[in-house]
PyMOL Python script that loads the backbone (N, CA, C, O; Angstrom):
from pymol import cmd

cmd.read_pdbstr("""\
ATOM      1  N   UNK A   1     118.839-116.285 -84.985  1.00  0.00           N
ATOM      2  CA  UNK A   1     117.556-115.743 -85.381  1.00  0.00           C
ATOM      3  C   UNK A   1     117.490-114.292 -84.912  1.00  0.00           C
ATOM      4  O   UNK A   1     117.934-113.772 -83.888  1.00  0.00           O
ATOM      5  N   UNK A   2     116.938-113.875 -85.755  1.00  0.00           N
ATOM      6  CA  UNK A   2     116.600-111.958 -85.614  1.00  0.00           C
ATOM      7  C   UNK A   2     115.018-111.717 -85.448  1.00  0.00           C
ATOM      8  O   UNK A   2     114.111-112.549 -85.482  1.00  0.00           O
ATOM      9  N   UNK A   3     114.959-110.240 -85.248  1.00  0.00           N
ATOM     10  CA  UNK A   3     114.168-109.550 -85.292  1.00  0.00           C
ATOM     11  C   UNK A   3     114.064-108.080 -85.327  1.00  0.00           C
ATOM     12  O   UNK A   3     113.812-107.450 -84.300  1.00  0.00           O
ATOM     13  N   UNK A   4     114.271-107.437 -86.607  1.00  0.00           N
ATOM     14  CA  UNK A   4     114.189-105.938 -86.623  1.00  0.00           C
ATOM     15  C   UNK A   4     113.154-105.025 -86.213  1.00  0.00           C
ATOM     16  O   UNK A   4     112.205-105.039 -86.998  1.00  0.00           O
ATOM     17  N   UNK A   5     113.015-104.179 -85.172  1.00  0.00           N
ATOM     18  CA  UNK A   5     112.373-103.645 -84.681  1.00  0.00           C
ATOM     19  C   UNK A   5     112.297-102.168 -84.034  1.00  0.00           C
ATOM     20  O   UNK A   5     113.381-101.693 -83.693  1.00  0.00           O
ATOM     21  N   UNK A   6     111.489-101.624 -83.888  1.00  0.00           N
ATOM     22  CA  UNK A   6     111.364 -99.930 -84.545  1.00  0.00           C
ATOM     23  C   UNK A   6     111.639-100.197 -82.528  1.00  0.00           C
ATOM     24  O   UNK A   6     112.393 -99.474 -81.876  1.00  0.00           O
ATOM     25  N   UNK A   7     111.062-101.029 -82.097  1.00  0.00           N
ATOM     26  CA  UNK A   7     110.775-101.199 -80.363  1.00  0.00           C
ATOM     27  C   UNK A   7     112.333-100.657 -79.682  1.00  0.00           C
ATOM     28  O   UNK A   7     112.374 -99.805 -78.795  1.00  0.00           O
ATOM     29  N   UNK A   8     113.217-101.123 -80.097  1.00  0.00           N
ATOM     30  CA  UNK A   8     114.369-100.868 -79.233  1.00  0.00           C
ATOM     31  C   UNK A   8     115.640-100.226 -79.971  1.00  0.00           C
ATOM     32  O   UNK A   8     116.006-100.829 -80.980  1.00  0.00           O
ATOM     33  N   UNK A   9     116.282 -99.209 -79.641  1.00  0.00           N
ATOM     34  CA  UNK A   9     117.635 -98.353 -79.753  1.00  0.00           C
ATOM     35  C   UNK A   9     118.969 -98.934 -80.218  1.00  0.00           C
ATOM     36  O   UNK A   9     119.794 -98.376 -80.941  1.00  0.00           O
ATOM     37  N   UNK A  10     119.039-100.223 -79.644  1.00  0.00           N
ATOM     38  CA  UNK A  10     120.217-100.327 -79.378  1.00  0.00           C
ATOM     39  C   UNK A  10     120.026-102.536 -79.376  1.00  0.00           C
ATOM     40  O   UNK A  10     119.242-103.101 -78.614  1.00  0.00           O
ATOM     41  N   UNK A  11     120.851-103.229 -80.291  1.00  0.00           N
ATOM     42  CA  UNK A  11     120.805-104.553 -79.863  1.00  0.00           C
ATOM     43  C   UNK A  11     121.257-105.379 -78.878  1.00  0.00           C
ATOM     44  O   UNK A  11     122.294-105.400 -78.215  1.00  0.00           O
ATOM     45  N   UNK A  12     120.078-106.191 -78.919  1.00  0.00           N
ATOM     46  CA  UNK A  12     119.641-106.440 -77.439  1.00  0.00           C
ATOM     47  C   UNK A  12     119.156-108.217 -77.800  1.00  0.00           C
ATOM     48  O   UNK A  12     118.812-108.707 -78.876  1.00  0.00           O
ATOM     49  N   UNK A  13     119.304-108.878 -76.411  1.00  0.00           N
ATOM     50  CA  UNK A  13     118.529-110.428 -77.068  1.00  0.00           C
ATOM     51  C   UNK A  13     116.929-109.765 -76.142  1.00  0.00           C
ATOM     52  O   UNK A  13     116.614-108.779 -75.476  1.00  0.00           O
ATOM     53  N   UNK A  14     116.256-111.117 -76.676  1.00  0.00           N
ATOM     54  CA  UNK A  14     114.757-111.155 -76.617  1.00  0.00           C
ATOM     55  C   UNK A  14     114.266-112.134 -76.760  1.00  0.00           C
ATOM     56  O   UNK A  14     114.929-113.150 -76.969  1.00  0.00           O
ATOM     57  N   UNK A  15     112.496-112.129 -76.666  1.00  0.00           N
ATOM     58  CA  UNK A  15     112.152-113.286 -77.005  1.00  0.00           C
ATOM     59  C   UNK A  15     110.448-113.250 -78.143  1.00  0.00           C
ATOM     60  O   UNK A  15     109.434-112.693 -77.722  1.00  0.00           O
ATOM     61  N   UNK A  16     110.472-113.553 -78.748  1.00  0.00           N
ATOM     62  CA  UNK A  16     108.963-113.346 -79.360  1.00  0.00           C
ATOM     63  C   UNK A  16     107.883-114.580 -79.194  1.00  0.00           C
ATOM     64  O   UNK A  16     108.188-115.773 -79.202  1.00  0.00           O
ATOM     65  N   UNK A  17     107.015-114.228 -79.095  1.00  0.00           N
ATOM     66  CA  UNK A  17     106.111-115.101 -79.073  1.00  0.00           C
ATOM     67  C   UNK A  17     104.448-114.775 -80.165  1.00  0.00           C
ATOM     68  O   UNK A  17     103.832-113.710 -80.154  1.00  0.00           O
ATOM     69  N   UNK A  18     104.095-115.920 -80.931  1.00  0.00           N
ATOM     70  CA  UNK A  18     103.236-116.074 -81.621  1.00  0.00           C
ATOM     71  C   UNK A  18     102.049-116.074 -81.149  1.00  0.00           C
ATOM     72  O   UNK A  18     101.781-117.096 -81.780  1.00  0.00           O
ATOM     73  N   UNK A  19     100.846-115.799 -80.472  1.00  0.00           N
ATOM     74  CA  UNK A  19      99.826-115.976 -79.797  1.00  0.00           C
ATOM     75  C   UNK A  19      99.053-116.917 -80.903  1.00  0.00           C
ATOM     76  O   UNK A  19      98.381-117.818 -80.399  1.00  0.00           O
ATOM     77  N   UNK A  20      99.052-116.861 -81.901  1.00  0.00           N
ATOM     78  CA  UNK A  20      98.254-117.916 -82.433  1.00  0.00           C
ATOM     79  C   UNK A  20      98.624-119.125 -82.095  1.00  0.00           C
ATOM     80  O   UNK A  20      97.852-119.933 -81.579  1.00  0.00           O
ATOM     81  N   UNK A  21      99.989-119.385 -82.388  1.00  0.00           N
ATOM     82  CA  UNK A  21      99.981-121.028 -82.458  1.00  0.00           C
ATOM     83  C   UNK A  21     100.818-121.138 -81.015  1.00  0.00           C
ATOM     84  O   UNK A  21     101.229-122.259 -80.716  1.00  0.00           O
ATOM     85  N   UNK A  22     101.083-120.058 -80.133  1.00  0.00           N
ATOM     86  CA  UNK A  22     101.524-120.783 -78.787  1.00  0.00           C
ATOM     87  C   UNK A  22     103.226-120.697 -78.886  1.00  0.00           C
ATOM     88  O   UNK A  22     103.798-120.728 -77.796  1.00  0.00           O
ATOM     89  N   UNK A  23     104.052-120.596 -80.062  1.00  0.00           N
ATOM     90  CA  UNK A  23     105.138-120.951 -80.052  1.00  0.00           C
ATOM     91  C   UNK A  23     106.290-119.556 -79.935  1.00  0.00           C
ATOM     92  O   UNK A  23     106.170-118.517 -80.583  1.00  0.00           O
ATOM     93  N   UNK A  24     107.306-119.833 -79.023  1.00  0.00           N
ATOM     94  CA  UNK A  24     107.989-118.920 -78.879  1.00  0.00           C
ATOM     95  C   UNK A  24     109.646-119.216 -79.170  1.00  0.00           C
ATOM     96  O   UNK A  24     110.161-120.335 -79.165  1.00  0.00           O
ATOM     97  N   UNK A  25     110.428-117.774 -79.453  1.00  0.00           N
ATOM     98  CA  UNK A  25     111.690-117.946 -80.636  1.00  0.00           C
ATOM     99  C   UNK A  25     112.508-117.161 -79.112  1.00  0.00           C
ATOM    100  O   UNK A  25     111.865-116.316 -78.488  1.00  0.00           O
ATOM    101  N   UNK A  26     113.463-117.425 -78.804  1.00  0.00           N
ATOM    102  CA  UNK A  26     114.978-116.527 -78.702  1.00  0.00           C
ATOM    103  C   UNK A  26     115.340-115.993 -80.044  1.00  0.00           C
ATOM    104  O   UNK A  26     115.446-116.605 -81.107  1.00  0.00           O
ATOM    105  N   UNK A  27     115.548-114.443 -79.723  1.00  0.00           N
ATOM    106  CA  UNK A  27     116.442-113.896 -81.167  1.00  0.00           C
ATOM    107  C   UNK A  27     117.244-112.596 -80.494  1.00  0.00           C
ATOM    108  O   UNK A  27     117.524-112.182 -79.369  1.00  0.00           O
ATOM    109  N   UNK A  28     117.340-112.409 -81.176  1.00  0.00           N
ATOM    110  CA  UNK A  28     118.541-110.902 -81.054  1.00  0.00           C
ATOM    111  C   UNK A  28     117.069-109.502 -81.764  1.00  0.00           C
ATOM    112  O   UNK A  28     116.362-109.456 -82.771  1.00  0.00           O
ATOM    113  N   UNK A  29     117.232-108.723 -80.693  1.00  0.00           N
ATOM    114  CA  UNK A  29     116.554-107.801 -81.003  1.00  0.00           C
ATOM    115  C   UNK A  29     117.372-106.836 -82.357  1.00  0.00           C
ATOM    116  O   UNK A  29     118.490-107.317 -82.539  1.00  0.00           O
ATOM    117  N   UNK A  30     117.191-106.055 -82.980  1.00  0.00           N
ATOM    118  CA  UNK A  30     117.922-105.029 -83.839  1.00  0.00           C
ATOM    119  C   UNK A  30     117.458-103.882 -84.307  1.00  0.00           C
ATOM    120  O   UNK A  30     116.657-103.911 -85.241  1.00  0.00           O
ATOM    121  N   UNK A  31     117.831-102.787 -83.805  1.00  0.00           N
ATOM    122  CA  UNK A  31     116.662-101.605 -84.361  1.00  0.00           C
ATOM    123  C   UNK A  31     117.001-101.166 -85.698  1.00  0.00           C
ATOM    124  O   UNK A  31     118.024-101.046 -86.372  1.00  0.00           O
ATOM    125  N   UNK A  32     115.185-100.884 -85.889  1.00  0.00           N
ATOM    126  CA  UNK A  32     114.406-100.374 -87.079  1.00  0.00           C
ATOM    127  C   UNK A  32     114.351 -98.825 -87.016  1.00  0.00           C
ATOM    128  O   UNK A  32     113.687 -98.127 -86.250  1.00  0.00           O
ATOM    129  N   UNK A  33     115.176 -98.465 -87.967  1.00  0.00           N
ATOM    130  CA  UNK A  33     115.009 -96.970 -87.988  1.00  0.00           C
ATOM    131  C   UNK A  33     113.824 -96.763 -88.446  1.00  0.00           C
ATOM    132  O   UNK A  33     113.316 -95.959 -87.665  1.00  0.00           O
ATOM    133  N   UNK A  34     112.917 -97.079 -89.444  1.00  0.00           N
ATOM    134  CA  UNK A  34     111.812 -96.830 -90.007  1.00  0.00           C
ATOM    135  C   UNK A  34     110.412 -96.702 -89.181  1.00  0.00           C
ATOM    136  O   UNK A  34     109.455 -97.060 -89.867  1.00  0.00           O
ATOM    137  N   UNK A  35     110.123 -96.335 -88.056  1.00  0.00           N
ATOM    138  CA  UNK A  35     109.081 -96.449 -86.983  1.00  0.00           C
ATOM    139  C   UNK A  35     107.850 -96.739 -88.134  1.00  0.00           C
ATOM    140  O   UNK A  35     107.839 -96.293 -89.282  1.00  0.00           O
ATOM    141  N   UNK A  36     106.959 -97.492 -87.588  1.00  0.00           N
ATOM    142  CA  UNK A  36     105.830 -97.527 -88.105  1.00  0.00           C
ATOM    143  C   UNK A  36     105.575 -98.148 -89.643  1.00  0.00           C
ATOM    144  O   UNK A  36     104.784 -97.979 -90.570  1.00  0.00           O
ATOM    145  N   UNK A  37     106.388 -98.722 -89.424  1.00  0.00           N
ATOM    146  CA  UNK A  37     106.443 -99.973 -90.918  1.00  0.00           C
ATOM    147  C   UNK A  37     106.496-100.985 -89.907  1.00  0.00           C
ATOM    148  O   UNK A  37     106.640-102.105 -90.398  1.00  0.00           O
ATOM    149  N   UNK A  38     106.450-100.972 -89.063  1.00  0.00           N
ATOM    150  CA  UNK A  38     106.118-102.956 -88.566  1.00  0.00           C
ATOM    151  C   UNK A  38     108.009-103.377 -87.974  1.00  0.00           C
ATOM    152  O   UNK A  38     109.000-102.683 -87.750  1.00  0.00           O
ATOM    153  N   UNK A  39     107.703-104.892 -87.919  1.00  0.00           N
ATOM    154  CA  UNK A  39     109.193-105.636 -87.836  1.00  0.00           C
ATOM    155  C   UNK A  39     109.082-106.482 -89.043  1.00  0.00           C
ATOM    156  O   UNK A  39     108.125-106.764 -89.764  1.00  0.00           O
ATOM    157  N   UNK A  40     110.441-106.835 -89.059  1.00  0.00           N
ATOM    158  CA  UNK A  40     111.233-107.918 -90.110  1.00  0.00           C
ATOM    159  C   UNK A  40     111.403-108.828 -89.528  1.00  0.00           C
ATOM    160  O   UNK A  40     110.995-108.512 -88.410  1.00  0.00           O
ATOM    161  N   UNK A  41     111.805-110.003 -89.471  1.00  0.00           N
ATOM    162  CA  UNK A  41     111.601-111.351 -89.024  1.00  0.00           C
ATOM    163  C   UNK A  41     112.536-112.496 -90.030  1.00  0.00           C
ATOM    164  O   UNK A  41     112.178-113.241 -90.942  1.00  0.00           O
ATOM    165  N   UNK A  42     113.652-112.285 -89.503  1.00  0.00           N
ATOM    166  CA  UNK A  42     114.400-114.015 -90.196  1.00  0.00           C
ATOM    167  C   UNK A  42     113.292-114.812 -90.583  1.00  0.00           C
ATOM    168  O   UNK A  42     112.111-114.876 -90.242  1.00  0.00           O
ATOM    169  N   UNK A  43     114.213-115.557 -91.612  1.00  0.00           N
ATOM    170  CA  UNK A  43     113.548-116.984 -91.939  1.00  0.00           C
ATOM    171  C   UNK A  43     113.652-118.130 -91.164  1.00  0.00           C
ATOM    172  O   UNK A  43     113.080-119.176 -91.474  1.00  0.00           O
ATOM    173  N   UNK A  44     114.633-117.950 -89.767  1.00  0.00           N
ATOM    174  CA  UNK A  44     114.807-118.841 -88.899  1.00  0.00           C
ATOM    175  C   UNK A  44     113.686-118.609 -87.724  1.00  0.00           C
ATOM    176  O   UNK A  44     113.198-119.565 -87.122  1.00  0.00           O
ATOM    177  N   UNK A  45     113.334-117.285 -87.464  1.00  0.00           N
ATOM    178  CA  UNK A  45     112.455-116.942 -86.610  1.00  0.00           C
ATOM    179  C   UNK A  45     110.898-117.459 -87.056  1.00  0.00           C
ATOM    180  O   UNK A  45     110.177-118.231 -86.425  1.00  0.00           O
ATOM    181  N   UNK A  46     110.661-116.897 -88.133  1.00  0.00           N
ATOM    182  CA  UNK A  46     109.407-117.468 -88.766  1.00  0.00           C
ATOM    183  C   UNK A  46     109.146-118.761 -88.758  1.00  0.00           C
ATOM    184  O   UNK A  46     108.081-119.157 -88.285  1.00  0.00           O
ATOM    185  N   UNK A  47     109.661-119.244 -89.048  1.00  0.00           N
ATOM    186  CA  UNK A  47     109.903-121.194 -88.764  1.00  0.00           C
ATOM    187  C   UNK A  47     109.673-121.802 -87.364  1.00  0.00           C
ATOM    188  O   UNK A  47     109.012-122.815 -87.138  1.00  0.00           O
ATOM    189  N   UNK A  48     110.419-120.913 -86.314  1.00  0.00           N
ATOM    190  CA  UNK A  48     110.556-121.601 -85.060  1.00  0.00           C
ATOM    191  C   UNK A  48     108.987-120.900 -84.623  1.00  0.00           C
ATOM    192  O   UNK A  48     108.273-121.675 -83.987  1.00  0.00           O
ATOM    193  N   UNK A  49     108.321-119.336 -84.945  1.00  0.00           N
ATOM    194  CA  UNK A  49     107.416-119.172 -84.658  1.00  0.00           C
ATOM    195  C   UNK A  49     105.609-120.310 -85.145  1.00  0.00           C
ATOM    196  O   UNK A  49     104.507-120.262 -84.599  1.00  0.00           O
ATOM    197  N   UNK A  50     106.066-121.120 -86.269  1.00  0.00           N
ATOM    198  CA  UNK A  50     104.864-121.992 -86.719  1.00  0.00           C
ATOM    199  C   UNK A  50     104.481-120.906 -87.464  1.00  0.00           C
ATOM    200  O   UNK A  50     103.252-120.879 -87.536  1.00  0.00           O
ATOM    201  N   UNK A  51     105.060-119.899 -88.113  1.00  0.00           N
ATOM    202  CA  UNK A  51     104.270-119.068 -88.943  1.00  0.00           C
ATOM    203  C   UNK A  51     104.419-119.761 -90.664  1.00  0.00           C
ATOM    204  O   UNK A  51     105.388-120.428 -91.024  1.00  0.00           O
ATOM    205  N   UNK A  52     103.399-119.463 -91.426  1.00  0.00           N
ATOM    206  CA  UNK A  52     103.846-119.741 -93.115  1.00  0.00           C
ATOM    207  C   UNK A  52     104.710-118.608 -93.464  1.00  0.00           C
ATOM    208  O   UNK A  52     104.278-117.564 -92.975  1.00  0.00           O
ATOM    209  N   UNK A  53     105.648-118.480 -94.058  1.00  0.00           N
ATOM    210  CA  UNK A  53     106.329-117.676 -95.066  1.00  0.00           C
ATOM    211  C   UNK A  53     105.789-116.579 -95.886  1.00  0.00           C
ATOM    212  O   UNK A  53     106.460-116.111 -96.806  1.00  0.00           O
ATOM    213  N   UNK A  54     104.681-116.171 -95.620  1.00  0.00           N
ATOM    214  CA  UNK A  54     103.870-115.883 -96.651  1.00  0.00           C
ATOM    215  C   UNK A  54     102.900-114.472 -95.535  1.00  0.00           C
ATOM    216  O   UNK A  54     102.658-113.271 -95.651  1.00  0.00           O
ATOM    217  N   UNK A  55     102.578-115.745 -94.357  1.00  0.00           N
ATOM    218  CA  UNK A  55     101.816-114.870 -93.324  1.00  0.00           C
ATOM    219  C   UNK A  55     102.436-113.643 -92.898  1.00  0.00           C
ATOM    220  O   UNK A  55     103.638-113.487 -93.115  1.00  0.00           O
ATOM    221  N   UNK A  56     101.850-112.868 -92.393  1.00  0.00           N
ATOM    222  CA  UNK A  56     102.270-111.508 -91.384  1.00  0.00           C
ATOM    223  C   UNK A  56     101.408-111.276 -90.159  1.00  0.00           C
ATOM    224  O   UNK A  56     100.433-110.540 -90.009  1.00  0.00           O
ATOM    225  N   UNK A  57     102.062-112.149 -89.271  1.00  0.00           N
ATOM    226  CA  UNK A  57     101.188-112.393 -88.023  1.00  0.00           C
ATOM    227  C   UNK A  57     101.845-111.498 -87.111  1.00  0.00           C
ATOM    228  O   UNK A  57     102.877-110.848 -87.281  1.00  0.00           O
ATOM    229  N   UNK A  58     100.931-111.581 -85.916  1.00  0.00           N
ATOM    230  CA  UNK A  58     101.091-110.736 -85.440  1.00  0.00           C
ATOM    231  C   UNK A  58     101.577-111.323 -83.467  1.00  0.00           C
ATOM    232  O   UNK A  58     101.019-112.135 -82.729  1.00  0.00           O
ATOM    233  N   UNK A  59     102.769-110.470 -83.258  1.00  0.00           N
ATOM    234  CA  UNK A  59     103.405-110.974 -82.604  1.00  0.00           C
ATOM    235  C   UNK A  59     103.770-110.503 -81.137  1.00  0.00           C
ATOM    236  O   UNK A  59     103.524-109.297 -81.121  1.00  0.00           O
ATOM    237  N   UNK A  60     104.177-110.841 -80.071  1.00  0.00           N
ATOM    238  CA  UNK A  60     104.449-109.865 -78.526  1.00  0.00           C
ATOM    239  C   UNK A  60     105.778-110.170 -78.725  1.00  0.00           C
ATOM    240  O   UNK A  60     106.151-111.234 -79.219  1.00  0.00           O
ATOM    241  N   UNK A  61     106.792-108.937 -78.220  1.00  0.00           N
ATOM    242  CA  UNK A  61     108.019-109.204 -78.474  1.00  0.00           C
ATOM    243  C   UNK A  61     108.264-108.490 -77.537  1.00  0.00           C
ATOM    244  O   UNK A  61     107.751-107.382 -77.377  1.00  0.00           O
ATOM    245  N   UNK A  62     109.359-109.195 -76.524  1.00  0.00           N
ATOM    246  CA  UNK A  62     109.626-109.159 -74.883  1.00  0.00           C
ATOM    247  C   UNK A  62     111.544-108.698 -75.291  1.00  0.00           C
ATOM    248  O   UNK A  62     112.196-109.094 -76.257  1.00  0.00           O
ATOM    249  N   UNK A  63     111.964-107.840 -74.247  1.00  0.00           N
ATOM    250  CA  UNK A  63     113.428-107.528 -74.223  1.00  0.00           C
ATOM    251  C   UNK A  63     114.117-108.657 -72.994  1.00  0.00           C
ATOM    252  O   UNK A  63     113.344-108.891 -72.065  1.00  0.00           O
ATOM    253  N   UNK A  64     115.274-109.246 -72.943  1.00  0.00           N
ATOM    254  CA  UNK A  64     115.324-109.752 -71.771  1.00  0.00           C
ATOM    255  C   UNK A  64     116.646-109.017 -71.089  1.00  0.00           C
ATOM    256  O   UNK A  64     116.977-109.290 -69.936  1.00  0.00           O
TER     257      UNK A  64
END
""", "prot")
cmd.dss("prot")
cmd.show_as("cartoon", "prot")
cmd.util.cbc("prot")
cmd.orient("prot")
C-alpha cells in the first residue's frame, strides 16, 4: 500500500490514519512533486482506511 505525498522528499514507510472511522494503514510514503494538489492513495490503502472509493477524506499521515 502507498501514499503519494507533496509531505516528504524522499521514500519513506509511514502510517495514515482516518479520523473518521478510527482505522489506520502501514504504507510506503512517495513524494508528490505537485505541492498543493492533495495526496493519492492506493486502492489497497483506501480499503484498509474504511474509506468508499469515491470519498476524499481527509487524513493524518505520520513518517516512521
Amino acid at each position: 500500500m502507498w501514499l503519494k505525498t507533496p509531505l516528504v522528499k524522499a521514500r519513506t514507510n509511514g502510517r495514515v490514519v482516518n479520523p473518521e472511522t478510527g482505522k489506520t494503514a502501514q504504507v510506503v510514503l512517495l513524494p508528490l512533486s505537485s505541492g498543493g494538489s492533495g495526496s493519492q492513495a492506493s486502492l489497497g490503502t483506501m480499503q484498509a482506511l474504511g474509506a468508499d472509493l469515491t470519498d476524499l477524506p481527509e487524513v493524518e499521515v505520520f513518517a516512521l
